[in-house]
Backbone of each chain as nested JSON, in Angstrom:
{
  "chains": [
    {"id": "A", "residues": [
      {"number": 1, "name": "UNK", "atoms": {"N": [-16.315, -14.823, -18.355], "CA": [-15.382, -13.717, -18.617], "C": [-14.228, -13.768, -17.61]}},
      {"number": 2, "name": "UNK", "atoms": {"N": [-13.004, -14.037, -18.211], "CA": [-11.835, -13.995, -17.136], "C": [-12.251, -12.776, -16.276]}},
      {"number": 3, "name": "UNK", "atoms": {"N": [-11.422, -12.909, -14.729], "CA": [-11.637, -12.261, -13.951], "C": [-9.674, -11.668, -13.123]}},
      {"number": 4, "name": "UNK", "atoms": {"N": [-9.785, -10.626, -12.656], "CA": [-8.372, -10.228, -12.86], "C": [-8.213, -9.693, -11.451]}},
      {"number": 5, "name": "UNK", "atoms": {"N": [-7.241, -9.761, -10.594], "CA": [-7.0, -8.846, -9.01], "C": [-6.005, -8.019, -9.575]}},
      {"number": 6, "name": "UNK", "atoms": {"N": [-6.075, -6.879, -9.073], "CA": [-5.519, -5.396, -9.696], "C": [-4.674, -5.02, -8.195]}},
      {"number": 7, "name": "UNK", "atoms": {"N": [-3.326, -4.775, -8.03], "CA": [-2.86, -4.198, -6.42], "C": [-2.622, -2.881, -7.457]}},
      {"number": 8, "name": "UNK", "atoms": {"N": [-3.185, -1.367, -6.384], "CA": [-2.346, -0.406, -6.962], "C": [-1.5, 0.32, -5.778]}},
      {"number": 9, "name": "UNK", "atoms": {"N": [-0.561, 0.722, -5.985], "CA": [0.239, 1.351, -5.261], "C": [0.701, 2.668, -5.145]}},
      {"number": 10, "name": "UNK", "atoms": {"N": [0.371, 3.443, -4.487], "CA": [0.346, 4.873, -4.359], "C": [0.963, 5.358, -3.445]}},
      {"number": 11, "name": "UNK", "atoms": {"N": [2.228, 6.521, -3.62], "CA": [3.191, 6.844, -3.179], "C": [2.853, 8.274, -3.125]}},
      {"number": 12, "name": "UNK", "atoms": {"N": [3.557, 8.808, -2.142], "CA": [3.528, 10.799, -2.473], "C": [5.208, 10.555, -3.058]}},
      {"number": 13, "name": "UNK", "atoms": {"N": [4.878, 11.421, -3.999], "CA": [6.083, 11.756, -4.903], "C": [7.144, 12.566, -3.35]}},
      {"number": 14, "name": "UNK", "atoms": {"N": [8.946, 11.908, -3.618], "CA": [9.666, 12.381, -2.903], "C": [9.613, 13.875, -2.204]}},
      {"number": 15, "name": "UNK", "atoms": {"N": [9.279, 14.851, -3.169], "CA": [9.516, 16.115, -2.47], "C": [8.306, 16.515, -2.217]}},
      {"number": 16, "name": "UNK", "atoms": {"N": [7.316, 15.758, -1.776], "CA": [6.122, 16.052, -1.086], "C": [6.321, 15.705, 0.726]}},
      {"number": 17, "name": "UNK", "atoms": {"N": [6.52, 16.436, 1.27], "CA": [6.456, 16.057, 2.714], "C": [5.105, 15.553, 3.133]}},
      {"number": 18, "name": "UNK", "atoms": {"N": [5.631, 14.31, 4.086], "CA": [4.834, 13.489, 4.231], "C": [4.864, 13.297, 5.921]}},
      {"number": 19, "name": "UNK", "atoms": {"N": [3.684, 14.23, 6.827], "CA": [3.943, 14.455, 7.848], "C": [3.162, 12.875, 8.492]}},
      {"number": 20, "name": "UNK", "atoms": {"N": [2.29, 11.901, 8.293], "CA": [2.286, 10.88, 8.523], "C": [3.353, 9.996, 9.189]}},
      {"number": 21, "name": "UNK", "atoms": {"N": [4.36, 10.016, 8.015], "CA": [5.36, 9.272, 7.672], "C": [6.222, 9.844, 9.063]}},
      {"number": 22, "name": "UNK", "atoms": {"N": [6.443, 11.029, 9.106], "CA": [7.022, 11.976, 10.248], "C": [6.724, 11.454, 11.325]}},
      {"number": 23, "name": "UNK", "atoms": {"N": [5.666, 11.102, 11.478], "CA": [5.174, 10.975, 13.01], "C": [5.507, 9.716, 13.239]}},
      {"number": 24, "name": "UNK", "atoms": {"N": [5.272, 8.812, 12.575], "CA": [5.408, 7.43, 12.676], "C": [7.063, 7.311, 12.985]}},
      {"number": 25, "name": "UNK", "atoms": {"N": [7.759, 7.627, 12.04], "CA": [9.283, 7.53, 12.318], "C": [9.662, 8.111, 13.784]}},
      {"number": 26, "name": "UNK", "atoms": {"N": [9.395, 9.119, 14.583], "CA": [9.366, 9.51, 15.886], "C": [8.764, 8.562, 16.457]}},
      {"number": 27, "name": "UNK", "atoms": {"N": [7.705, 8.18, 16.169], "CA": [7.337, 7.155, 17.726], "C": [8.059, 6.18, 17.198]}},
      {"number": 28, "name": "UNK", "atoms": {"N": [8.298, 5.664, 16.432], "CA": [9.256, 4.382, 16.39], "C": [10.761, 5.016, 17.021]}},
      {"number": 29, "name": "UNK", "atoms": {"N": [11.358, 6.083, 16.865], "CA": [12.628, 6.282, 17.93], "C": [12.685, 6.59, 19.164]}},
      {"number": 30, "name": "UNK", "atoms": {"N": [10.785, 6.727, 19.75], "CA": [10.817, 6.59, 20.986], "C": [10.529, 5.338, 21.568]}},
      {"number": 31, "name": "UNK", "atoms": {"N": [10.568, 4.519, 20.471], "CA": [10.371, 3.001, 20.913], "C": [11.786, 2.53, 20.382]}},
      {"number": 32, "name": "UNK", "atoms": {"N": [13.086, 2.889, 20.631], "CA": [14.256, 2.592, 20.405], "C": [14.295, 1.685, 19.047]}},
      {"number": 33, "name": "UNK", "atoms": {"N": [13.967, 2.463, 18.307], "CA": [13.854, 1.949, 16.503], "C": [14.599, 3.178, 15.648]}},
      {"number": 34, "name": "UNK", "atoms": {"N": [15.933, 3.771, 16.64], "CA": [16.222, 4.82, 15.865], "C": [17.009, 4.746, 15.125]}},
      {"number": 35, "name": "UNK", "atoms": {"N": [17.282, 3.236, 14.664], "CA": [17.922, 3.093, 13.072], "C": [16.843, 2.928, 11.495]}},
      {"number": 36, "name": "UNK", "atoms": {"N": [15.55, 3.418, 11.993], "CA": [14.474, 3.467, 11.267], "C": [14.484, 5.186, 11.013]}},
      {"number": 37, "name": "UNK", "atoms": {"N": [14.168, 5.215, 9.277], "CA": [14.321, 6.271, 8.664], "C": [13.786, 6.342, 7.767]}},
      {"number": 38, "name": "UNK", "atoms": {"N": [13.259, 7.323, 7.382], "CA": [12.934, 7.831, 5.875], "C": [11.462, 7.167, 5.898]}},
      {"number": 39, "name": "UNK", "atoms": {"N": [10.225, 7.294, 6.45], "CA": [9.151, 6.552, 6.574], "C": [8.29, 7.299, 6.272]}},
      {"number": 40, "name": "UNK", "atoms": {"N": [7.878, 6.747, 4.619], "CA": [6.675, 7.251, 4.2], "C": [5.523, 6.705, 4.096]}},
      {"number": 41, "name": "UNK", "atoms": {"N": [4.111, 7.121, 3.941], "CA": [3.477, 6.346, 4.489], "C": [2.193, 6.577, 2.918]}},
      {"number": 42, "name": "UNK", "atoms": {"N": [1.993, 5.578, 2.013], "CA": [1.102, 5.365, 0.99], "C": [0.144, 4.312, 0.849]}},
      {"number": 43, "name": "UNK", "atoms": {"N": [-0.546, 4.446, -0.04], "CA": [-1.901, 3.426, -0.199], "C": [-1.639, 2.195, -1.428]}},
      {"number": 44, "name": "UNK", "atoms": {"N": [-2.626, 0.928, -0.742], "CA": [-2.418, 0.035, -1.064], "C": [-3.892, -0.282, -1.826]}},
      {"number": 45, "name": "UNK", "atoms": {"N": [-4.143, -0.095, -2.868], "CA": [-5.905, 0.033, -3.291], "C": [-5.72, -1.704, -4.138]}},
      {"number": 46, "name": "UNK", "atoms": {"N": [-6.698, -2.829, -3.684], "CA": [-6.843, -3.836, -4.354], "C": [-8.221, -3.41, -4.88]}},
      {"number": 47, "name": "UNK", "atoms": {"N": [-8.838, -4.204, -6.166], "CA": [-9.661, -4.767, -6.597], "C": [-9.681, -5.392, -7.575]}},
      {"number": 48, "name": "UNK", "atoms": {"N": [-11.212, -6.193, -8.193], "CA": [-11.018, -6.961, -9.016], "C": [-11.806, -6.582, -10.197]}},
      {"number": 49, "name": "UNK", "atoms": {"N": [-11.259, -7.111, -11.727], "CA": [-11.923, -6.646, -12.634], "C": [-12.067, -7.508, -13.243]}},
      {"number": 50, "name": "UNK", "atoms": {"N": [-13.363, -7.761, -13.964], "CA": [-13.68, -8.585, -15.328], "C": [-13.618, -7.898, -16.748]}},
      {"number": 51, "name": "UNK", "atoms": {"N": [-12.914, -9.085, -17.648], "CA": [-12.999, -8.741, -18.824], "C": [-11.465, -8.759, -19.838]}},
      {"number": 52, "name": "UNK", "atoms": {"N": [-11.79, -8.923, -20.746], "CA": [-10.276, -9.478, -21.373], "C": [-9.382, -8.292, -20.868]}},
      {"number": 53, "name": "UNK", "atoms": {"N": [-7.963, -9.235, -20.868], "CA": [-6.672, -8.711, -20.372], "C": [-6.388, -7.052, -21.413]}},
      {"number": 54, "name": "UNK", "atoms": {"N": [-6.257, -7.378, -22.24], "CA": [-6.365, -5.89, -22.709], "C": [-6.771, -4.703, -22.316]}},
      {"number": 55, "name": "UNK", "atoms": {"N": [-7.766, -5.189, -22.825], "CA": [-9.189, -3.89, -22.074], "C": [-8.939, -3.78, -20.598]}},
      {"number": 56, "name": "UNK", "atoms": {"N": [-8.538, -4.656, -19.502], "CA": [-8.652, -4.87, -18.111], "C": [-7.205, -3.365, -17.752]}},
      {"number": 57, "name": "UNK", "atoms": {"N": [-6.441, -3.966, -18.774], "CA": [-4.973, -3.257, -18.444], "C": [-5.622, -1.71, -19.006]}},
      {"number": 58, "name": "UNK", "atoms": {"N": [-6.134, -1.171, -19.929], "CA": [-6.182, -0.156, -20.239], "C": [-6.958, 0.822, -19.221]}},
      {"number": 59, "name": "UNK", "atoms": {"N": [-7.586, 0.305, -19.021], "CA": [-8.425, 0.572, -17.701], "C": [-8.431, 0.624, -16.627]}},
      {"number": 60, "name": "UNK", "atoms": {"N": [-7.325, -0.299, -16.127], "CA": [-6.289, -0.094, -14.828], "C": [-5.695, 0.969, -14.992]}},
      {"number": 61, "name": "UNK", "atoms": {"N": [-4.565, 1.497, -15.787], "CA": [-3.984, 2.295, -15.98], "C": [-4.977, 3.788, -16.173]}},
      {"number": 62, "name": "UNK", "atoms": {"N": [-6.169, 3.785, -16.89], "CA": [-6.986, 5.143, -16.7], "C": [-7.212, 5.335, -15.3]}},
      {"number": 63, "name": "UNK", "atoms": {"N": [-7.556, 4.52, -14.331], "CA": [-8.173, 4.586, -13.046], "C": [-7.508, 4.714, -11.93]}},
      {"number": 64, "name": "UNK", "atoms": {"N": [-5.948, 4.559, -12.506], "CA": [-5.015, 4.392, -11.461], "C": [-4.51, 5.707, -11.723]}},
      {"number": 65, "name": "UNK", "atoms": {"N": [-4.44, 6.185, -13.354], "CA": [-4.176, 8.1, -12.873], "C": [-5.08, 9.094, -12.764]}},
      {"number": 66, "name": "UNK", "atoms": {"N": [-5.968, 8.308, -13.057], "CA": [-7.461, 9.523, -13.081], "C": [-8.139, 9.469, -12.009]}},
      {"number": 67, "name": "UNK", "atoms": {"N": [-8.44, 8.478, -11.203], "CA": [-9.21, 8.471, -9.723], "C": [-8.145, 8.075, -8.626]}},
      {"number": 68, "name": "UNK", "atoms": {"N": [-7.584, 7.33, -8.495], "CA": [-7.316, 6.584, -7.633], "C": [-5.731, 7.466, -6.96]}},
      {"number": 69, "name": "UNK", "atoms": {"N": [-5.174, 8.564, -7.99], "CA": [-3.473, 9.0, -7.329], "C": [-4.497, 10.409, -8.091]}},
      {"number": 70, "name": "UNK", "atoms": {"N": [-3.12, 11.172, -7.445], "CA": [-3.38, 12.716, -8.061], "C": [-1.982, 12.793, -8.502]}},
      {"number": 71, "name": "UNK", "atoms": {"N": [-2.152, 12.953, -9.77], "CA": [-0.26, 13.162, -10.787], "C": [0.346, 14.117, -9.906]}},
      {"number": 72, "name": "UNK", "atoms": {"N": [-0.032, 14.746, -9.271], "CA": [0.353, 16.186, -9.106], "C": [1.192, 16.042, -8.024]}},
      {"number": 73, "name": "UNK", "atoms": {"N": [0.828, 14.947, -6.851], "CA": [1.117, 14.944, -5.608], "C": [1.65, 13.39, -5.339]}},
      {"number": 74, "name": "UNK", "atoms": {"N": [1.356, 12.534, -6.324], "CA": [1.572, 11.236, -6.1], "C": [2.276, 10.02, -7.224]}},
      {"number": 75, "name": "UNK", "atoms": {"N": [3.165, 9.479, -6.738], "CA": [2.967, 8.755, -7.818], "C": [2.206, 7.359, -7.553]}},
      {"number": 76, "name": "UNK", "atoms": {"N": [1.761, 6.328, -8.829], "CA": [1.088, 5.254, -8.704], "C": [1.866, 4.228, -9.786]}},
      {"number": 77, "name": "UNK", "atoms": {"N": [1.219, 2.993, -9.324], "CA": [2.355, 1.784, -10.432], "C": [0.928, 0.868, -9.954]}},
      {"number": 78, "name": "UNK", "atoms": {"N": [0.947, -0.555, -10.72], "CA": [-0.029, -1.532, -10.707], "C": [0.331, -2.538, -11.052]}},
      {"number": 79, "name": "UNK", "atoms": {"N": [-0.14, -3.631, -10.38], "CA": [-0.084, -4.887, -10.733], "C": [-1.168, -5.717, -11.07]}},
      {"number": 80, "name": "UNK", "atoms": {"N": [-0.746, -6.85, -12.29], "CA": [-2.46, -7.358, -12.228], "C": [-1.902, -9.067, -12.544]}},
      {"number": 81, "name": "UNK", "atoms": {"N": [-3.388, -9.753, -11.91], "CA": [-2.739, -11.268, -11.624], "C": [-3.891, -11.553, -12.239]}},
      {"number": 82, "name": "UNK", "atoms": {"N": [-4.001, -12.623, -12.886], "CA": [-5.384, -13.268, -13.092], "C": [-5.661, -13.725, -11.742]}},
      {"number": 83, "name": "UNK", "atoms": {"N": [-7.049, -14.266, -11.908], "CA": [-7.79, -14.51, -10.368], "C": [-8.107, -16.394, -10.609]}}
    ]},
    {"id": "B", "residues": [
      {"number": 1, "name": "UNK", "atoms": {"N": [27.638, 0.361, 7.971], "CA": [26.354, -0.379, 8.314], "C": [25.547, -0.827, 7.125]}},
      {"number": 2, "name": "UNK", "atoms": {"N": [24.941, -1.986, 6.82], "CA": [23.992, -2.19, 5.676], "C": [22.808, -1.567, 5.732]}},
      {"number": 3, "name": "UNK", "atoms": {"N": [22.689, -0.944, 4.685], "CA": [20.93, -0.513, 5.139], "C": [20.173, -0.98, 3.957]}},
      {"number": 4, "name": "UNK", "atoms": {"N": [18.683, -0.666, 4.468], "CA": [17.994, -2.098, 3.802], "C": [16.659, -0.98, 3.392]}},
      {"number": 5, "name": "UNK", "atoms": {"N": [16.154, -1.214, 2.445], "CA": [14.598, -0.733, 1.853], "C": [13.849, -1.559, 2.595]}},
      {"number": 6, "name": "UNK", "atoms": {"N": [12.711, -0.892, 3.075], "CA": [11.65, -2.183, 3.82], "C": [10.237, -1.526, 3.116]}},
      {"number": 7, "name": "UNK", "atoms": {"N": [9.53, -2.459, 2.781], "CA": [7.865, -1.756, 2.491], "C": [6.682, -2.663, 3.405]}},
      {"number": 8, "name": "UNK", "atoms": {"N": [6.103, -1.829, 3.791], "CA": [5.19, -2.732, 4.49], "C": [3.935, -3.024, 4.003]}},
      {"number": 9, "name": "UNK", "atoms": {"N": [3.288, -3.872, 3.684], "CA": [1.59, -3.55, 3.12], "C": [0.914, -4.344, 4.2]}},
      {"number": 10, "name": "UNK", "atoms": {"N": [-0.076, -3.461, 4.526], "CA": [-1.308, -3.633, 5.148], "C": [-2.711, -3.374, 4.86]}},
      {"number": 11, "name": "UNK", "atoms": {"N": [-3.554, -4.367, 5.338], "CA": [-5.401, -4.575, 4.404], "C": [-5.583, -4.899, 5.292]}},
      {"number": 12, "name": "UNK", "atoms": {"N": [-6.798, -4.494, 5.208], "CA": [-8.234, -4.822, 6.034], "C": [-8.059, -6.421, 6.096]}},
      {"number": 13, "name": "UNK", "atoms": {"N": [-8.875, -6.944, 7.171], "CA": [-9.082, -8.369, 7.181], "C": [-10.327, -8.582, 6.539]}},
      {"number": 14, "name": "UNK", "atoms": {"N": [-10.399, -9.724, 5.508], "CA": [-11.558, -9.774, 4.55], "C": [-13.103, -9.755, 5.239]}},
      {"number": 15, "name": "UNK", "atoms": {"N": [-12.826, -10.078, 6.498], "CA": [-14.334, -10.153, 7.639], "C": [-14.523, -8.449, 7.433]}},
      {"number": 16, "name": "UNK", "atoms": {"N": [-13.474, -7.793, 7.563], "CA": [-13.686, -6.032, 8.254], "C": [-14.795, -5.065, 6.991]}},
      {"number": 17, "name": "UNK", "atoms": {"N": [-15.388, -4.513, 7.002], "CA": [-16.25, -3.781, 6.387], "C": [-15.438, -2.77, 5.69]}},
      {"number": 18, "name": "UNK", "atoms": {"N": [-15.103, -2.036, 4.935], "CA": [-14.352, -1.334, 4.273], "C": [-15.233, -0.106, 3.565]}},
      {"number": 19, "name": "UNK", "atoms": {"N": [-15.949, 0.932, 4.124], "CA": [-16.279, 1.626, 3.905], "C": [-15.708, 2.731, 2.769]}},
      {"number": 20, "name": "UNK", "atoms": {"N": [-14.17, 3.056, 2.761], "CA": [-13.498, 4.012, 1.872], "C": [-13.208, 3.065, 0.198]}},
      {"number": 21, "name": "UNK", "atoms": {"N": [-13.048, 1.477, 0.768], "CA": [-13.538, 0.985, -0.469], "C": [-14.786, 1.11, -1.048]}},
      {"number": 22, "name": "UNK", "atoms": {"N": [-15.928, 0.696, -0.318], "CA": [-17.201, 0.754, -1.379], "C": [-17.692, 2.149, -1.665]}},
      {"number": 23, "name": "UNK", "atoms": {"N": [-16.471, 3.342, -1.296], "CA": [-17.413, 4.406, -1.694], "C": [-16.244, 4.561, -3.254]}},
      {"number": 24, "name": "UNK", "atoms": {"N": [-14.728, 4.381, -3.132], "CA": [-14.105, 4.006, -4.28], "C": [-15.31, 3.135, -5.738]}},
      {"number": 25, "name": "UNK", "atoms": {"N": [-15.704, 2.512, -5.332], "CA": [-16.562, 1.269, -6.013], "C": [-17.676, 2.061, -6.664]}},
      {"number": 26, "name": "UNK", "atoms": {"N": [-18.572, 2.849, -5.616], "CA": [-19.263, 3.381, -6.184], "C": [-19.226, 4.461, -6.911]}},
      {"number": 27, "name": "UNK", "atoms": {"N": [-18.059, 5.225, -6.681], "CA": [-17.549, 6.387, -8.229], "C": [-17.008, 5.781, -8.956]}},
      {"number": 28, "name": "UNK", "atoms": {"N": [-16.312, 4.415, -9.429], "CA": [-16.098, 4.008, -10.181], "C": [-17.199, 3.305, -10.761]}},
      {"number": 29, "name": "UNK", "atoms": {"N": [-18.032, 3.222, -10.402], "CA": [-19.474, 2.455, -11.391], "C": [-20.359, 3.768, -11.913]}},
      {"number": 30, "name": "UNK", "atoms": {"N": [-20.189, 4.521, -11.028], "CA": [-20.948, 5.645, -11.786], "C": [-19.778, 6.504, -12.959]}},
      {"number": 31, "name": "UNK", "atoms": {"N": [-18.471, 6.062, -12.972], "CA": [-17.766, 6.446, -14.019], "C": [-17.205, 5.578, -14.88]}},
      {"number": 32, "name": "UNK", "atoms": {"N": [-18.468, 4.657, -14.888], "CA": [-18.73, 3.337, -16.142], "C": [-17.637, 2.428, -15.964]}},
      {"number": 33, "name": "UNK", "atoms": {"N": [-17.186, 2.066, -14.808], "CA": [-16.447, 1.022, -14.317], "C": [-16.777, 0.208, -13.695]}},
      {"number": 34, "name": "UNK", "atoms": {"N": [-18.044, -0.334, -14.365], "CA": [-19.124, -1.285, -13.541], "C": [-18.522, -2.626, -13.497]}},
      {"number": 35, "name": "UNK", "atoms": {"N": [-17.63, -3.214, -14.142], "CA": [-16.704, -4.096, -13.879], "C": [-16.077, -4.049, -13.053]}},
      {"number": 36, "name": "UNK", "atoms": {"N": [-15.734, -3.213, -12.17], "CA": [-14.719, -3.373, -11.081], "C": [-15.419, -3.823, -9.617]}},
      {"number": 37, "name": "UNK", "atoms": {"N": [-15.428, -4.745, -8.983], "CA": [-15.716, -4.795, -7.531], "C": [-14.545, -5.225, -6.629]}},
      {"number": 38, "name": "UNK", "atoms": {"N": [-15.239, -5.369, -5.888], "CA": [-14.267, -5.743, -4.385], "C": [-13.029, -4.889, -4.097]}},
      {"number": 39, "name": "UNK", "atoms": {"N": [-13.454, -3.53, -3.952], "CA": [-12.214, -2.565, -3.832], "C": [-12.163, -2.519, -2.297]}},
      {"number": 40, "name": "UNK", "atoms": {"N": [-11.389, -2.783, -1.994], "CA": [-9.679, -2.475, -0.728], "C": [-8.883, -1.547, -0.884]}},
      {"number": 41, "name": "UNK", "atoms": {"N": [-9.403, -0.87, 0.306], "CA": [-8.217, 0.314, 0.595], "C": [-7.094, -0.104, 1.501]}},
      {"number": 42, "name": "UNK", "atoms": {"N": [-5.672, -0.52, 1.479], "CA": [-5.092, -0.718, 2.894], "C": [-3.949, 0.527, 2.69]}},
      {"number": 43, "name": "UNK", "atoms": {"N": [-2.758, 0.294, 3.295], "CA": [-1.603, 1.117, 3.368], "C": [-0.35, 0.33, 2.441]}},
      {"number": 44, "name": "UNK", "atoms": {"N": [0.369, 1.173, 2.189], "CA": [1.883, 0.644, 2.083], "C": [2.829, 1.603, 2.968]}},
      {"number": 45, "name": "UNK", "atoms": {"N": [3.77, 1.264, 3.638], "CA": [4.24, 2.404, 4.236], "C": [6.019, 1.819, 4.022]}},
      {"number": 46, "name": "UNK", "atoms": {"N": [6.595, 2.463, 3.652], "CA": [8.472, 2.623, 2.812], "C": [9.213, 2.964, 4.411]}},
      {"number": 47, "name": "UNK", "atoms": {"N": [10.041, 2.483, 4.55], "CA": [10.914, 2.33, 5.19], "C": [12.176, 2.406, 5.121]}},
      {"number": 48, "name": "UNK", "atoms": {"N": [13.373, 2.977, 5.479], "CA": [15.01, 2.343, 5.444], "C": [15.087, 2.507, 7.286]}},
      {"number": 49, "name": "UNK", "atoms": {"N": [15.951, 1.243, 7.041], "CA": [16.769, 0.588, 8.189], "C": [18.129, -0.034, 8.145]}},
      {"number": 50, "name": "UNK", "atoms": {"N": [19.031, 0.229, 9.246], "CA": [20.006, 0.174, 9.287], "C": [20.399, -0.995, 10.056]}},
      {"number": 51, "name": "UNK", "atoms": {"N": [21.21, -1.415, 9.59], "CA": [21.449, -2.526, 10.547], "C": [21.791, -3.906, 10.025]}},
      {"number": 52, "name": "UNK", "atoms": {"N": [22.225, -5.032, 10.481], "CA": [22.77, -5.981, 9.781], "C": [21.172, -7.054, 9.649]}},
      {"number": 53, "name": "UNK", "atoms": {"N": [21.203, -8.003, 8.553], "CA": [20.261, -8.383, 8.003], "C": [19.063, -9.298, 8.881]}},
      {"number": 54, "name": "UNK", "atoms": {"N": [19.507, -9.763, 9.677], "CA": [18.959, -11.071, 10.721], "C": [18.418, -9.882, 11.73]}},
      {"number": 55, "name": "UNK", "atoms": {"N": [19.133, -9.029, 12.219], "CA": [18.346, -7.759, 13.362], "C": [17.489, -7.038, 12.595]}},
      {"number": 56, "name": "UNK", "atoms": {"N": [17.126, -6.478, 11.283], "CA": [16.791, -5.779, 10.791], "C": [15.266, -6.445, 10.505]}},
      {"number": 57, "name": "UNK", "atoms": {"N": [15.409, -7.984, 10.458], "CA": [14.093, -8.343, 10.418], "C": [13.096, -8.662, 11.441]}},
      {"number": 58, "name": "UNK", "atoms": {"N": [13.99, -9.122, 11.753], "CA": [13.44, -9.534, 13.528], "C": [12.775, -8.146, 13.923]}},
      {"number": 59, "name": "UNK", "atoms": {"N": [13.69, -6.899, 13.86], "CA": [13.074, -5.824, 14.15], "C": [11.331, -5.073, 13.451]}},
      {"number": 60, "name": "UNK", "atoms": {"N": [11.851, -5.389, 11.821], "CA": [10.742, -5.181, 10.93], "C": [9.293, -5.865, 11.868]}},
      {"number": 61, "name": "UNK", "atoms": {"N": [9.696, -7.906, 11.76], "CA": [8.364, -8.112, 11.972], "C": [7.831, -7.42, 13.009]}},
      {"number": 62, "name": "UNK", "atoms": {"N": [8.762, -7.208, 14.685], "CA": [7.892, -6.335, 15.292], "C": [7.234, -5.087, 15.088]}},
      {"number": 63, "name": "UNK", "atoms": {"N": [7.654, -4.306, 14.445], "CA": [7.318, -3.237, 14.093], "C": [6.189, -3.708, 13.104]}},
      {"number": 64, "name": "UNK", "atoms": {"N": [6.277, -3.915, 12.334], "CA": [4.933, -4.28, 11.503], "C": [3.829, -5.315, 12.369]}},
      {"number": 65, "name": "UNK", "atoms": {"N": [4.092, -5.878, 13.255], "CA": [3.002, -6.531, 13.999], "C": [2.477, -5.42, 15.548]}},
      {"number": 66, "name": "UNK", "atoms": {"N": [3.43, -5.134, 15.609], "CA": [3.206, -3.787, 16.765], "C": [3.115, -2.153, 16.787]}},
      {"number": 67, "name": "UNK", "atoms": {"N": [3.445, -1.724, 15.783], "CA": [3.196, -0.755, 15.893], "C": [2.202, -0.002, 14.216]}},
      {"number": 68, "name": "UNK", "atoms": {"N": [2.922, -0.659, 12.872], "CA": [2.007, -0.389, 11.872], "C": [0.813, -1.122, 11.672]}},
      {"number": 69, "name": "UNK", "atoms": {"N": [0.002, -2.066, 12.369], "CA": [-0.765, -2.863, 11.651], "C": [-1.721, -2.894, 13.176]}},
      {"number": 70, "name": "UNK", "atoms": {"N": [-2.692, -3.139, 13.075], "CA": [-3.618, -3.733, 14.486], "C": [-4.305, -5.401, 14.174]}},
      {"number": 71, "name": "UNK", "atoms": {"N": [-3.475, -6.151, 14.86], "CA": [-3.665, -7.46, 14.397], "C": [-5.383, -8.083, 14.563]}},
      {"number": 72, "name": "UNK", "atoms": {"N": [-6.424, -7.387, 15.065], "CA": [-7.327, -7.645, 15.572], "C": [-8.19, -7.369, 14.163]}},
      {"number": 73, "name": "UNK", "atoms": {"N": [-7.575, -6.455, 13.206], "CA": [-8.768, -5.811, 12.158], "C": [-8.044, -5.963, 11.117]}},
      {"number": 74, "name": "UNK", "atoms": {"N": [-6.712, -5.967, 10.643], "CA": [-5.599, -5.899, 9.992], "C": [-4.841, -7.196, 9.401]}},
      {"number": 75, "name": "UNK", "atoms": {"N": [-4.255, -7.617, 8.263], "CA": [-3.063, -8.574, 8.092], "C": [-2.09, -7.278, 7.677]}},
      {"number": 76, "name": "UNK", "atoms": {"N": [-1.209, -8.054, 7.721], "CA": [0.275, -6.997, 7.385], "C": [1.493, -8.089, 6.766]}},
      {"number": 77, "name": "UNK", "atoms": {"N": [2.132, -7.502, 5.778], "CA": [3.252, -8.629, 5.696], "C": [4.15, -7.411, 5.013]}},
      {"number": 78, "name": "UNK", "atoms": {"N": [5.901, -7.863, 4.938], "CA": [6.604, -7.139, 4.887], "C": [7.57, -7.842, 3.532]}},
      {"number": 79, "name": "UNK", "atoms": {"N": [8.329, -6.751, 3.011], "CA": [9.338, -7.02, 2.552], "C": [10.032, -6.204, 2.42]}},
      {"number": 80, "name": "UNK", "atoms": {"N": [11.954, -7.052, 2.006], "CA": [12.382, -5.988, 2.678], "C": [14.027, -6.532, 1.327]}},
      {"number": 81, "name": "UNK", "atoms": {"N": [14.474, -5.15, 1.103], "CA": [15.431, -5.229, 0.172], "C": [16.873, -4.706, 0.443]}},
      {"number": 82, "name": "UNK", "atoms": {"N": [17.96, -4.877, -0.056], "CA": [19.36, -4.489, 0.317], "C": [19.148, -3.188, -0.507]}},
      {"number": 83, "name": "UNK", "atoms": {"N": [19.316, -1.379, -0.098], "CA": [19.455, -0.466, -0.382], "C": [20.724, -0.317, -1.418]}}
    ]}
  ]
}
């Protein structure tokens, strides 16, 4: 059964403040990085799936808005490579 | 000044144990996604930077080798786009 690597990518939607991101951008301008801006900070979820490309994609896409992001607060996008 | 989109992604090193993955793994098998293994949690973290293109990277890799990533448990790699 083909086998598939899935990257998903998960963002907080723009007008979600993202105090992570906050903090990080401050210590980087106390480390004279103060042309560094706008630093948000999201998840990088890999795994792998078996099973035809179809089915693999439909199922990426359920898992990537149903478990893996919250619509509400995040957005998510995916990539998939064969393995 | 040019300013530049930067994203950073960072993962576990495949040796490192990944605990927030296999508990991902295991609600996804108990929500009949028994096809899916080898889940990885890492980061992506978004960036803008200012600055002309040759400083801006030079700057990135440090920053992504020094301050977002811990090279001991961590890979990290960057990319980085004209805004």
């Amino acid at each position: 059964m083909p086998q598939y690597h899935a990257k998903v990518f998960v963002t907080l939607k723009p007008s979600i403040l993202d105090p992570q991101g906050r903090t990080v951008e401050r210590a980087l301008a106390h480390l004279e990085h103060a042309n560094v801006s706008g630093v948000r900070v999201g998840k990088l979820i890999e795994l792998t799936l078996h099973g035809d490309r179809a089915e693999v994609e439909a199922q990426l896409e359920s898992i990537t808005a149903n478990v893996l992001s919250n619509p509400v607060m995040e957005d998510a996008r995916w990539e998939l490579a064969e393995a």
